[in-house]
N, CA, C and O of each residue as an XYZ file, in Angstrom:
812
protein
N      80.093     24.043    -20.936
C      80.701     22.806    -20.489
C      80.140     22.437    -19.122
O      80.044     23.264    -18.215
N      79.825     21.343    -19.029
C      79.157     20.721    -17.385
C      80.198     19.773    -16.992
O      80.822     19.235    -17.906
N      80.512     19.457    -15.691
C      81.216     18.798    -15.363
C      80.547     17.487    -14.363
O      80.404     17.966    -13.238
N      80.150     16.205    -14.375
C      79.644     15.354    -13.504
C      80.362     15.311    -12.542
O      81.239     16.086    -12.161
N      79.917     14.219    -12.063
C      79.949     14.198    -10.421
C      81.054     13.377    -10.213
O      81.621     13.217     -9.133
N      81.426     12.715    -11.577
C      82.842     11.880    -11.271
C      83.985     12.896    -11.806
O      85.038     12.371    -12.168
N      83.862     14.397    -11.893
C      84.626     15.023    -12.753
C      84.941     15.162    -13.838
O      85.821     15.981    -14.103
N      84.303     14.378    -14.874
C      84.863     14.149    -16.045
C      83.372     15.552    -17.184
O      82.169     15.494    -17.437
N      84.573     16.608    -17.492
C      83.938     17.554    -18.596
C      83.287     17.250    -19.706
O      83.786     16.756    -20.717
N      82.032     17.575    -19.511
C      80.634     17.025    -20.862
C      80.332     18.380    -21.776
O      80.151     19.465    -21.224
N      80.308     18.284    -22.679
C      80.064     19.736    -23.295
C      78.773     20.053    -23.652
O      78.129     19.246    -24.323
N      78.387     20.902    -23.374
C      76.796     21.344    -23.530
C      76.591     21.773    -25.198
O      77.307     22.718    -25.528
N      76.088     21.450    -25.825
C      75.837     20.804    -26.830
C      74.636     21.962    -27.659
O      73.548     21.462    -27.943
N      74.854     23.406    -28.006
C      73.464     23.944    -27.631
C      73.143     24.140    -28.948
O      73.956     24.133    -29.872
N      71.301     24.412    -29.090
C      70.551     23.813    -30.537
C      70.402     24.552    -30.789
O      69.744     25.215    -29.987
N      70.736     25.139    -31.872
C      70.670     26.519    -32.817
C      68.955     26.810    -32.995
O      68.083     25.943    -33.051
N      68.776     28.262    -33.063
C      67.405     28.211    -33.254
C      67.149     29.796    -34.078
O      66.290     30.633    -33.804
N      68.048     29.845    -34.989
C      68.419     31.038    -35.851
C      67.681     32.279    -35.226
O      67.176     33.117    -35.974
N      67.638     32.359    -34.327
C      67.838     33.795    -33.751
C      68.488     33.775    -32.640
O      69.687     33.907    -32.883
N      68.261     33.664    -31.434
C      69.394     33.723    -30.261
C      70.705     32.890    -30.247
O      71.750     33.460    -29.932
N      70.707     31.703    -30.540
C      71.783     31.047    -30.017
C      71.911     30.128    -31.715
O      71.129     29.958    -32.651
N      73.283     29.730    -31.428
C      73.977     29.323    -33.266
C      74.847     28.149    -31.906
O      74.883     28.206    -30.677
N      75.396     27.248    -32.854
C      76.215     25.878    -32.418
C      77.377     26.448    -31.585
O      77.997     25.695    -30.833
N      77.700     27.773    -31.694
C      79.120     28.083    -30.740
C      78.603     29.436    -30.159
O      79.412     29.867    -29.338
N      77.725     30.091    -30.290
C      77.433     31.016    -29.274
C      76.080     31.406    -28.934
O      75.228     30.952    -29.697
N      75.694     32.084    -28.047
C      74.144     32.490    -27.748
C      74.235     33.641    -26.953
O      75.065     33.903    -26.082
N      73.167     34.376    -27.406
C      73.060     35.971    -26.479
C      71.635     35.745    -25.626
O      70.558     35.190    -25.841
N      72.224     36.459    -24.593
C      71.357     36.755    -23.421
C      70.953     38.089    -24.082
O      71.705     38.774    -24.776
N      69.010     38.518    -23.625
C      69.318     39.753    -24.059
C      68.025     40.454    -22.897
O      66.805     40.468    -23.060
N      68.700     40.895    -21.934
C      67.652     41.119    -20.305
C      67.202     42.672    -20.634
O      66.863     43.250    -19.601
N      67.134     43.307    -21.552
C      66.209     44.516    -21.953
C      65.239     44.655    -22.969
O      65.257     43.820    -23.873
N      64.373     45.578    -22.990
C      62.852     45.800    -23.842
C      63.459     46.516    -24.360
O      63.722     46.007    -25.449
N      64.208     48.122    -24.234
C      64.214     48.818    -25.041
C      63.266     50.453    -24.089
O      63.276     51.647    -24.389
N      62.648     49.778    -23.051
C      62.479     50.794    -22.439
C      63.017     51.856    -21.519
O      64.224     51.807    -21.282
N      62.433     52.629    -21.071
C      63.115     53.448    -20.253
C      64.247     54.307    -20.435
O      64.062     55.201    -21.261
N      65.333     54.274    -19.903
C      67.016     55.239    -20.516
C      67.597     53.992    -20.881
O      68.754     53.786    -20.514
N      67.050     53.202    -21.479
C      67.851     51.655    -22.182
C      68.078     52.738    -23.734
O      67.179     53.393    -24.262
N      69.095     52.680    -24.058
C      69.884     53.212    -25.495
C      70.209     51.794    -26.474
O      70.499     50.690    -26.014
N      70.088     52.114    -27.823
C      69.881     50.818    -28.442
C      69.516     49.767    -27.999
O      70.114     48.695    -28.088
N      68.162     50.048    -27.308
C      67.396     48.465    -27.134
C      66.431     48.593    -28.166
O      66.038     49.418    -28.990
N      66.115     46.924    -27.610
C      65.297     46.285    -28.506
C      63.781     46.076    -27.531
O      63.774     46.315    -26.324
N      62.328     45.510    -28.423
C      61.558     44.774    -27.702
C      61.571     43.214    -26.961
O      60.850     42.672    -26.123
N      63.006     42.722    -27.875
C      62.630     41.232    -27.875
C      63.724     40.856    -26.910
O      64.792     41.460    -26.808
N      63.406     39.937    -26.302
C      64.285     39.992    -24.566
C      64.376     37.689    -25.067
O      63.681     36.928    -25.740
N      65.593     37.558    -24.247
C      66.076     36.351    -24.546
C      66.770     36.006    -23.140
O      67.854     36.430    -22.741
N      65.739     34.990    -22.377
C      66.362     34.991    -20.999
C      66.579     33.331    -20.585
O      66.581     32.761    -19.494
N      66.737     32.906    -21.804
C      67.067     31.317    -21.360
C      67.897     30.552    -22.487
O      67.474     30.628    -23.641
N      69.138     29.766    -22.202
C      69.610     28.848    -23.911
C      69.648     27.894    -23.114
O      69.836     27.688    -21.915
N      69.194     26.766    -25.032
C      68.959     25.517    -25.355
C      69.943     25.244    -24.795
O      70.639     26.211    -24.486
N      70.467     23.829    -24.402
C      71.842     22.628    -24.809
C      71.092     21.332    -24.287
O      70.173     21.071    -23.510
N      72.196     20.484    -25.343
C      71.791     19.186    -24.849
C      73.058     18.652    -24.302
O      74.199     19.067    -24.503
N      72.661     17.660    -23.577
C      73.692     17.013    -22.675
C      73.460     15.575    -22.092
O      72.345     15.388    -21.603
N      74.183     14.727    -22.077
C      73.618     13.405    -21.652
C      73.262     12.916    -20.067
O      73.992     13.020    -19.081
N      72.212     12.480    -20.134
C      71.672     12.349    -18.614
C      72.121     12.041    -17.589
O      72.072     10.846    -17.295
N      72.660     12.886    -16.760
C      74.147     12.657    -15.627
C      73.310     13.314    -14.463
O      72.130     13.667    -14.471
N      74.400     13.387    -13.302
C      74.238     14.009    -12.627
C      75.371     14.801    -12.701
O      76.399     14.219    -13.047
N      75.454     16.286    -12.400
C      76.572     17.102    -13.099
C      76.584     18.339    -11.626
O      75.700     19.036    -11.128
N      77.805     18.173    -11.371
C      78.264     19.469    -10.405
C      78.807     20.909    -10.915
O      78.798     21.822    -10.089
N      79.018     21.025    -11.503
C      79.504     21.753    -11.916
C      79.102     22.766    -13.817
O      78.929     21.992    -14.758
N      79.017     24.128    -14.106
C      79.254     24.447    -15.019
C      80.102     25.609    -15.321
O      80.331     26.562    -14.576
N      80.605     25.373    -16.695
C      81.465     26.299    -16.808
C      81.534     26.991    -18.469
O      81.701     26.362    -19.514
N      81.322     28.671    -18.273
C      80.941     28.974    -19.811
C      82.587     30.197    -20.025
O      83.636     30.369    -19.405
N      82.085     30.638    -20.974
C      83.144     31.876    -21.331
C      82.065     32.839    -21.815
O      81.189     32.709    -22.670
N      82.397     33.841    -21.010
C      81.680     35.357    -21.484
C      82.638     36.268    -22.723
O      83.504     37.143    -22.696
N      81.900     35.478    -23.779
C      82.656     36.155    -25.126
C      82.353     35.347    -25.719
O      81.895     34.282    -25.304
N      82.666     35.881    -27.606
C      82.852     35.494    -28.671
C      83.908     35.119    -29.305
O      84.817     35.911    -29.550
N      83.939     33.702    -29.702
C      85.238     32.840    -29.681
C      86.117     33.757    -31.156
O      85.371     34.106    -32.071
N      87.387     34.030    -31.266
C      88.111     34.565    -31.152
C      87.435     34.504    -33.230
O      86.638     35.316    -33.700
N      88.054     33.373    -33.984
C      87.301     33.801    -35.029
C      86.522     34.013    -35.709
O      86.610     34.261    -36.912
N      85.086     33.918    -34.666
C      83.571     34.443    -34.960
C      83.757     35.778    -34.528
O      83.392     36.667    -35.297
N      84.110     35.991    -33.760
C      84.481     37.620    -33.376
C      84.736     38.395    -34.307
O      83.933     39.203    -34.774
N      86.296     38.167    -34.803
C      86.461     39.136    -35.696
C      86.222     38.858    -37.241
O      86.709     39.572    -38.117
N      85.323     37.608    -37.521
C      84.965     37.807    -38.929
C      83.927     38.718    -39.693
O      83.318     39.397    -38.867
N      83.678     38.870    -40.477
C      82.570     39.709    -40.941
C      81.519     39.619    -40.642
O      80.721     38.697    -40.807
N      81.367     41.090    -39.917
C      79.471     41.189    -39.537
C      78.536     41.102    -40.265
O      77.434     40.777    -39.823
N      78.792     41.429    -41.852
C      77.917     41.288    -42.917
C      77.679     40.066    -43.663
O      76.901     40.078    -44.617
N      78.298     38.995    -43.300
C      78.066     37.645    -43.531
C      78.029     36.673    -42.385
O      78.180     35.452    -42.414
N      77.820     37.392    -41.474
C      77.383     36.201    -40.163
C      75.933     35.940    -39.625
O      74.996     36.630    -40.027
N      75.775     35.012    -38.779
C      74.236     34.578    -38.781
C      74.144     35.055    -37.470
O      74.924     35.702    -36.771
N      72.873     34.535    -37.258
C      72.563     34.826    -36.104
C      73.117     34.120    -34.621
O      73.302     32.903    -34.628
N      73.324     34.733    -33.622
C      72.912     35.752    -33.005
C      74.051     36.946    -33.699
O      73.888     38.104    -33.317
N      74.967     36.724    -34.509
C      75.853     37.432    -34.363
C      75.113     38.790    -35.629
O      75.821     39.485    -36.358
N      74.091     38.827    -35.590
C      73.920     39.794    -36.973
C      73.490     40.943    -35.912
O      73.401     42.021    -36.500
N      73.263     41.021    -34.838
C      72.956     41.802    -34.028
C      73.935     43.655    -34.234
O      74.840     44.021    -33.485
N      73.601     44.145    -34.947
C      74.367     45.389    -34.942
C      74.545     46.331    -33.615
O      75.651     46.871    -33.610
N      73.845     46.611    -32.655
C      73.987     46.731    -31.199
C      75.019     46.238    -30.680
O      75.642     46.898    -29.849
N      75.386     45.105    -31.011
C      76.048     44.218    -30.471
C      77.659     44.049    -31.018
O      78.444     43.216    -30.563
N      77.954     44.986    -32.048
C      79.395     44.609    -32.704
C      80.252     45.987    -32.841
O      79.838     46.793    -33.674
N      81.234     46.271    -32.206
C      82.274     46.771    -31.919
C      83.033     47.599    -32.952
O      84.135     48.094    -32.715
N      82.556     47.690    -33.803
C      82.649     48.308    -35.714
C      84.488     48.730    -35.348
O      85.436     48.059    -35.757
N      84.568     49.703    -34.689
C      85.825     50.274    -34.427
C      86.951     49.386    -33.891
O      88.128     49.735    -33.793
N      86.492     48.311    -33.589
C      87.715     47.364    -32.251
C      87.927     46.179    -33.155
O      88.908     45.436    -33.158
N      86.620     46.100    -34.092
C      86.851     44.843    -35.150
C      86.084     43.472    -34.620
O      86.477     42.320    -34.803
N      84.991     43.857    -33.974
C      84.431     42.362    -33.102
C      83.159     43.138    -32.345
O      82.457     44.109    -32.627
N      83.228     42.293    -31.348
C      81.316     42.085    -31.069
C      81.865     42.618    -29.204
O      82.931     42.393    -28.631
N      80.831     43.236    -28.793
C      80.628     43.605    -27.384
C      80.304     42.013    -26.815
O      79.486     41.268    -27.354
N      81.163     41.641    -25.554
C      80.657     40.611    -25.722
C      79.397     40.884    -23.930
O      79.113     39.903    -23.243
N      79.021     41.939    -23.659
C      78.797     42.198    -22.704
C      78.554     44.174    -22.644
O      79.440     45.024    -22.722
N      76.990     44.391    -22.475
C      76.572     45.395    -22.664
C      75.835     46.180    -20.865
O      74.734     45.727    -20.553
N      76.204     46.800    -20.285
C      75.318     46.797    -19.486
C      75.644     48.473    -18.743
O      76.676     49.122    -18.915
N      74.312     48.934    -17.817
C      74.719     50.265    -17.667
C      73.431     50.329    -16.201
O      72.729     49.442    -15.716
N      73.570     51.661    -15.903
C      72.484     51.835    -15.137
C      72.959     53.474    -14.789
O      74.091     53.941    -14.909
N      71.790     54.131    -14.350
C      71.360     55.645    -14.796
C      70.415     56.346    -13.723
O      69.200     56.260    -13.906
N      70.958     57.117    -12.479
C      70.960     57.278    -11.162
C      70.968     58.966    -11.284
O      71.814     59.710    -10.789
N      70.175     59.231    -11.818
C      69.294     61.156    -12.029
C      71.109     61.557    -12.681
O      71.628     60.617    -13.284
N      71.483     62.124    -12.623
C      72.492     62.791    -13.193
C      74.246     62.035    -13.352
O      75.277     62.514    -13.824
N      73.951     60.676    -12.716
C      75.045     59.916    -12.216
C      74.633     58.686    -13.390
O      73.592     58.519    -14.026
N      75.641     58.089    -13.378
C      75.429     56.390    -14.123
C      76.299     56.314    -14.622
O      76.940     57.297    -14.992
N      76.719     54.847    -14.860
C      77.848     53.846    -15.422
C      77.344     53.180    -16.686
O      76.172     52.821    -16.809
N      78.246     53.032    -17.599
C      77.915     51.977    -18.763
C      79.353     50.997    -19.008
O      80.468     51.503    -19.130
N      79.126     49.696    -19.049
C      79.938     48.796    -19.547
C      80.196     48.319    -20.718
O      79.233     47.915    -21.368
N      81.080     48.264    -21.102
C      81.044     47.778    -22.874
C      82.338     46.531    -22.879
O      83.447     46.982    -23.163
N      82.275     45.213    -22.626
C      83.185     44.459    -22.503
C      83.509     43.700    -23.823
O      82.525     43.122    -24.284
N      84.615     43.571    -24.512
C      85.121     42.964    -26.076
C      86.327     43.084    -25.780
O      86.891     43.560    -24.795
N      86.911     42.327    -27.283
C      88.428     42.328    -27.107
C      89.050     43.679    -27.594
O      88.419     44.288    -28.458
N      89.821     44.029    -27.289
C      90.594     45.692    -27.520
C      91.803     45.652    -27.409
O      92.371     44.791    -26.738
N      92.539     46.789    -28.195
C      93.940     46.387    -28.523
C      93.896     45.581    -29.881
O      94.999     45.428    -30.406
N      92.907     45.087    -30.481
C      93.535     44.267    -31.625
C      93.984     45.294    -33.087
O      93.744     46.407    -33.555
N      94.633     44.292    -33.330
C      95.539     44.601    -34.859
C      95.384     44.422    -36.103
O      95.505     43.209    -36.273
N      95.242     44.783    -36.806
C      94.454     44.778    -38.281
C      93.404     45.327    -38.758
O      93.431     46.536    -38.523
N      92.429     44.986    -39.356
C      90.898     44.810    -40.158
C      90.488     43.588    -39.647
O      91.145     42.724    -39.065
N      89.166     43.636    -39.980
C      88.449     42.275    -40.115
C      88.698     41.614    -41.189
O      88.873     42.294    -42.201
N      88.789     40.149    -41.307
C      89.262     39.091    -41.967
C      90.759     39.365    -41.984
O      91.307     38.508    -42.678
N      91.739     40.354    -41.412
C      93.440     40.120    -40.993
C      93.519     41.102    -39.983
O      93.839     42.289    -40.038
N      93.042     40.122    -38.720
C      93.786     40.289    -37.753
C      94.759     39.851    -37.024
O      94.481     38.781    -36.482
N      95.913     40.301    -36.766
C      97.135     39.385    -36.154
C      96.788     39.245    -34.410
O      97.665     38.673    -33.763
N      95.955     39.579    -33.892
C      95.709     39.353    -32.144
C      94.990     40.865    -31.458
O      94.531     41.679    -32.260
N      94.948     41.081    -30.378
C      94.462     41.522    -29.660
C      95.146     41.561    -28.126
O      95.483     40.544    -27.519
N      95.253     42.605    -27.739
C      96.003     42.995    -26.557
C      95.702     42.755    -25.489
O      96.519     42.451    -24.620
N      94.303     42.848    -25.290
C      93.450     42.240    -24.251
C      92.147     41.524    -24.765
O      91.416     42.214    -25.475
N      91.738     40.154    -24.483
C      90.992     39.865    -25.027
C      89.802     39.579    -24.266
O      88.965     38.863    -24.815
N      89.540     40.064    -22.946
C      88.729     40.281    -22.097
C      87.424     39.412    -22.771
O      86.456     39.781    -23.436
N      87.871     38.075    -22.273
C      86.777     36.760    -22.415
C      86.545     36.359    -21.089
O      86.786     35.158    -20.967
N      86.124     36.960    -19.916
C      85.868     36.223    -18.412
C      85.520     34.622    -18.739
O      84.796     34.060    -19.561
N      86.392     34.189    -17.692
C      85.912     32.492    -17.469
C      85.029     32.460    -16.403
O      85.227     32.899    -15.270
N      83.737     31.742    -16.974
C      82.998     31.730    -15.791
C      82.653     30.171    -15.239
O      82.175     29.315    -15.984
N      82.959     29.944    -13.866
C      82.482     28.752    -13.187
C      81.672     28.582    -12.212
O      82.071     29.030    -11.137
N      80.218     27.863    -12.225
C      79.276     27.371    -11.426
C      79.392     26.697    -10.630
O      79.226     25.618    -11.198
N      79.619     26.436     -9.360
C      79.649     25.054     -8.369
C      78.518     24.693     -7.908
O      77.581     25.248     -8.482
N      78.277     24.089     -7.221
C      77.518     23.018     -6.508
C      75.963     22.761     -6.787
O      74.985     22.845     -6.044
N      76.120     22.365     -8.339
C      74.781     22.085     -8.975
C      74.497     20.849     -8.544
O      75.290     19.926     -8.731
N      73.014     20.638     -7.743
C      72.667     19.568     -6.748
C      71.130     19.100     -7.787
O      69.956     18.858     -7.508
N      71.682     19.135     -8.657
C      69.830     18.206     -9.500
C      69.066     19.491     -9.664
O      69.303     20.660     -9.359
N      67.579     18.564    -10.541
C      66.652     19.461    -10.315
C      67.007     20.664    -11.552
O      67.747     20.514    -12.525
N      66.121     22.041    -11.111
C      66.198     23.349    -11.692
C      67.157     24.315    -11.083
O      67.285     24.390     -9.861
N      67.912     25.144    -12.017
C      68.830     25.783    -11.573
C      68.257     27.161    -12.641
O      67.642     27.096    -13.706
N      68.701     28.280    -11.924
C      68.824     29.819    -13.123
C      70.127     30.312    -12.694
O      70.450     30.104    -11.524
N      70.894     30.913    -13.441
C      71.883     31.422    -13.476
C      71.322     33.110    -13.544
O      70.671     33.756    -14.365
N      71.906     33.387    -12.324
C      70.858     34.867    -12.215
C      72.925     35.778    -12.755
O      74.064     35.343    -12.580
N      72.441     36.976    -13.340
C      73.489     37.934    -13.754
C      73.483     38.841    -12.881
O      72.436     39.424    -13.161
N      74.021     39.495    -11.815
C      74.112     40.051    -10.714
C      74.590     41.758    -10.845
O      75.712     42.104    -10.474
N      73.877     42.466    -11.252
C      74.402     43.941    -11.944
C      74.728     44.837    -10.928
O      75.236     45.939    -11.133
N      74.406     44.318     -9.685
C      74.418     45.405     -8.203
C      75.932     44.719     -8.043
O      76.885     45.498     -8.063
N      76.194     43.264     -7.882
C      77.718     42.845     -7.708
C      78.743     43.500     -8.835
O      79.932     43.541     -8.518
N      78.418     43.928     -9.916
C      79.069     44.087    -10.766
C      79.327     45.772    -10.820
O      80.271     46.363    -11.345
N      78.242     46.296    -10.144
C      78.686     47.977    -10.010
C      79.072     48.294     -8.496
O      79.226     49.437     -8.066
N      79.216     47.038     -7.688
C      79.793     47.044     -5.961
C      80.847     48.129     -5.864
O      80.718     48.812     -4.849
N      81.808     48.451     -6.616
C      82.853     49.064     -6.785
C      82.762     50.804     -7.730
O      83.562     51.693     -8.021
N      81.763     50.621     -7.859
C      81.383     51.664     -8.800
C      80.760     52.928     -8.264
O      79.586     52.760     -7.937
N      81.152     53.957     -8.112
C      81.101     55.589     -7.365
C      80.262     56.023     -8.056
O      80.681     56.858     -8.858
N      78.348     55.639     -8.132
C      77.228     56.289     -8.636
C      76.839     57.635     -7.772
O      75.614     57.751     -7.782
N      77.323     58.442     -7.202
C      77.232     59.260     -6.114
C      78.202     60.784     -6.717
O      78.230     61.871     -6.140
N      78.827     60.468     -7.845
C      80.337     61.748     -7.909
C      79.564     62.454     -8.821
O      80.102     63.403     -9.391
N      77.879     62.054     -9.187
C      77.393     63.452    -10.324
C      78.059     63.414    -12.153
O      77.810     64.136    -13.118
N      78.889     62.315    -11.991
C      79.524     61.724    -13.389
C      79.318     60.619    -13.785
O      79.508     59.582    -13.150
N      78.788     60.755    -15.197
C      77.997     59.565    -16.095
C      79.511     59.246    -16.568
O      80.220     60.089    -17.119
N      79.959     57.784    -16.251
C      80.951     57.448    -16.776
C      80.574     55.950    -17.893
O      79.537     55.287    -17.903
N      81.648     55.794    -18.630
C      81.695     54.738    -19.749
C      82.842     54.128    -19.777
O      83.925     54.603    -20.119
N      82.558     52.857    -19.340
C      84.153     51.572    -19.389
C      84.151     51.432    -20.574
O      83.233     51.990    -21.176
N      85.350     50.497    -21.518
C      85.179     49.773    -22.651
C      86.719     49.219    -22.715
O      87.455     49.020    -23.682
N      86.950     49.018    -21.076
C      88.021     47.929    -21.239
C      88.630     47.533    -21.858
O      88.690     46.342    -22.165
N      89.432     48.610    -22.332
C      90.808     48.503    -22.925
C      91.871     49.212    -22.629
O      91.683     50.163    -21.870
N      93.179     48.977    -23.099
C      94.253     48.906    -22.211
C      94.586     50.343    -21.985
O      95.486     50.582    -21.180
N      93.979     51.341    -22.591
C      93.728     53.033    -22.184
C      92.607     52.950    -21.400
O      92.073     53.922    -20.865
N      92.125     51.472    -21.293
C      90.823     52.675    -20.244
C      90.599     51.170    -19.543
O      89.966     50.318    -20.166
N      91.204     50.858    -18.089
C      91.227     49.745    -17.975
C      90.104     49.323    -16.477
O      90.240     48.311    -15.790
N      89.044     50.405    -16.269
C      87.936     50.013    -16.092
C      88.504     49.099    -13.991
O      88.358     47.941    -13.599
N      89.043     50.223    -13.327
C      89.127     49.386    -12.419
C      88.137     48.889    -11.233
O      88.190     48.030    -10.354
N      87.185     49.891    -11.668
C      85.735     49.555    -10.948
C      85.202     48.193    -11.001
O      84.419     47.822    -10.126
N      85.621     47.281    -12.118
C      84.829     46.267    -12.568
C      85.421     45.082    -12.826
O      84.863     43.992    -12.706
N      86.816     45.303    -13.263
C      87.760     44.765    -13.928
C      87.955     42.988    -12.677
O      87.627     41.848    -13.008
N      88.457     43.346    -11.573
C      88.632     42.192    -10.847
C      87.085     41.926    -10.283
O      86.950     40.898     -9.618
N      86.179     42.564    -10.441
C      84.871     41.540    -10.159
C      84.630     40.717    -11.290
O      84.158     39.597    -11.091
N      84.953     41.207    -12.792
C      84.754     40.267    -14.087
C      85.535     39.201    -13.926
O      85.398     38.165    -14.578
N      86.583     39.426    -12.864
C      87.682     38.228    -12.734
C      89.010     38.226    -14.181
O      89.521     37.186    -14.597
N      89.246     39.244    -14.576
C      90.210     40.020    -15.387
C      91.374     40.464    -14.567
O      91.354     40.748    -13.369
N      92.485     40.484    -15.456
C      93.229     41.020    -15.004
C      93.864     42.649    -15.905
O      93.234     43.148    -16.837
N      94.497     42.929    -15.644
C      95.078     44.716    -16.556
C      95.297     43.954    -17.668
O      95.157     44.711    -18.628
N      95.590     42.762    -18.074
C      95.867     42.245    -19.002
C      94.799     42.035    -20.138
O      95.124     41.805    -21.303
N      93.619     42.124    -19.745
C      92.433     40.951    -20.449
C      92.727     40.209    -20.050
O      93.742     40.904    -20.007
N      93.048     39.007    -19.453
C      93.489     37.611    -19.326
C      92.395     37.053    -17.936
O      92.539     37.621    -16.854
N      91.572     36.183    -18.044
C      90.759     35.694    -17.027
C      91.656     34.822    -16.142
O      92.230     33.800    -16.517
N      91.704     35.405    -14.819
C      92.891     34.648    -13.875
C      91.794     34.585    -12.498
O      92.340     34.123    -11.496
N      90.531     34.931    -12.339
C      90.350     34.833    -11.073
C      88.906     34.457    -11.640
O      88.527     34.290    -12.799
N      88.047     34.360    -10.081
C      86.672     34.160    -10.411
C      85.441     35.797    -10.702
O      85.357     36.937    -10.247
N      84.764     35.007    -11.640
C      83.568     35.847    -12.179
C      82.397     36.347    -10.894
O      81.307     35.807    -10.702
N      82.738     37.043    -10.429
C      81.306     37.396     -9.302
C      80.309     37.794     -9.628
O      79.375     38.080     -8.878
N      80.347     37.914    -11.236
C      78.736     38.526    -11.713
C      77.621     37.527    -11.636
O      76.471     37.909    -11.419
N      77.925     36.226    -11.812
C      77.177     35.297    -11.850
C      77.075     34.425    -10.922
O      78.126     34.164    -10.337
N      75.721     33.642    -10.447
C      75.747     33.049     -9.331
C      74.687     32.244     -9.882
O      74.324     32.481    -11.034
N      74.020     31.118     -9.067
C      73.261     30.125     -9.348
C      72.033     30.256     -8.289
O      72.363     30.080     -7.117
N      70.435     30.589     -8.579
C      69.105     29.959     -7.703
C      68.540     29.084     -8.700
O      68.541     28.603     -9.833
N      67.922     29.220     -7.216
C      66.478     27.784     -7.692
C      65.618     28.898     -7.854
O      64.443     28.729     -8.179
């Protein structure tokens, strides 16, 4: 969603291109597959389509996640980006909507962000306890070229790579990840109540 300069919310409009990005979602994907990267891939995806009508626009604003019933429908009949098996939560009933880690000689963190707590199977689920979808908002888009850089040093600011223990979040309501949790702009709840510090805007 972009917002112009008179305030009024334009929705970014983005063009399916049957592999990264589909009419309601798109994956970022910032690894090769090298190095201590675990289930990577070669093929790296560092930019999405949208269309939008020719404004001048201050503002954007996305959601980090998979909208609630693409999430938990079947992985074996969904398209792309969602066919991504790396990428889907088999046990929680839905898709990681957010993968990330880093690996410091005997020390390192891994993130695994989705909804958790939910209830049922896939195709009957009654909800989810936490549905840890961060709201994310951009300000002061001034024209021109913009990148939305993902900030992984802000996002492990809080994080004790130094104690000799390889630890693993997966943000849920047994394991509620407080290293990370209010920089995602989450609350103990799942519930997005504050701002996202992972993301920021250059030229």
């Amino acid at each position: 969603l972009l917002v112009d300069s008179a305030g009024r919310p334009v929705p970014l409009q983005l063009v399916p291109d049957g592999i990264w990005q589909s009419a309601e979602v798109a994956l970022i994907d910032l690894e090769d597959g090298s190095g201590d990267c675990q289930n990577g891939t070669p093929a790296m995806n560092t930019k999405l389509i949208g269309l939008a009508p020719d404004r001048n626009y201050r503002e954007l604003r996305f959601t980090l996640g998979v909208p609630a019933d693409l999430n938990h429908a079947d992985p074996l009949t969904a398209t792309s980006p969602l066919t991504s098996s790396a990428m889907h939560w088999h046990w929680r009933s839905g898709y990681k909507f957010l993968r990330a880690g880093v690996k410091a000689g005997d020390d390192g963190f891994r993130l695994h962000l989705g909804s958790a707590g939910c209830h049922g199977v896939i195709g009957n689920l009654s909800g989810c306890d936490a549905g840890n979808r961060p709201a994310v908002k951009l300000s002061n888009l001034q024209g021109g070229q913009h990148r939305i850089v993902f900030d992984l040093a802000a996002l492990l600011a809080n994080v004790n790579l130094a104690d000799a223990a390889s630890e693993v979040c997966e943000m849920g309501p047994d394991d509620p990840c407080d290293a990370v949790v209010t920089t995602l702009g989450l609350d103990v709840n799942g519930d997005s109540v504050g701002p996202t510090n992972v993301f920021r805007l250059a030229r």
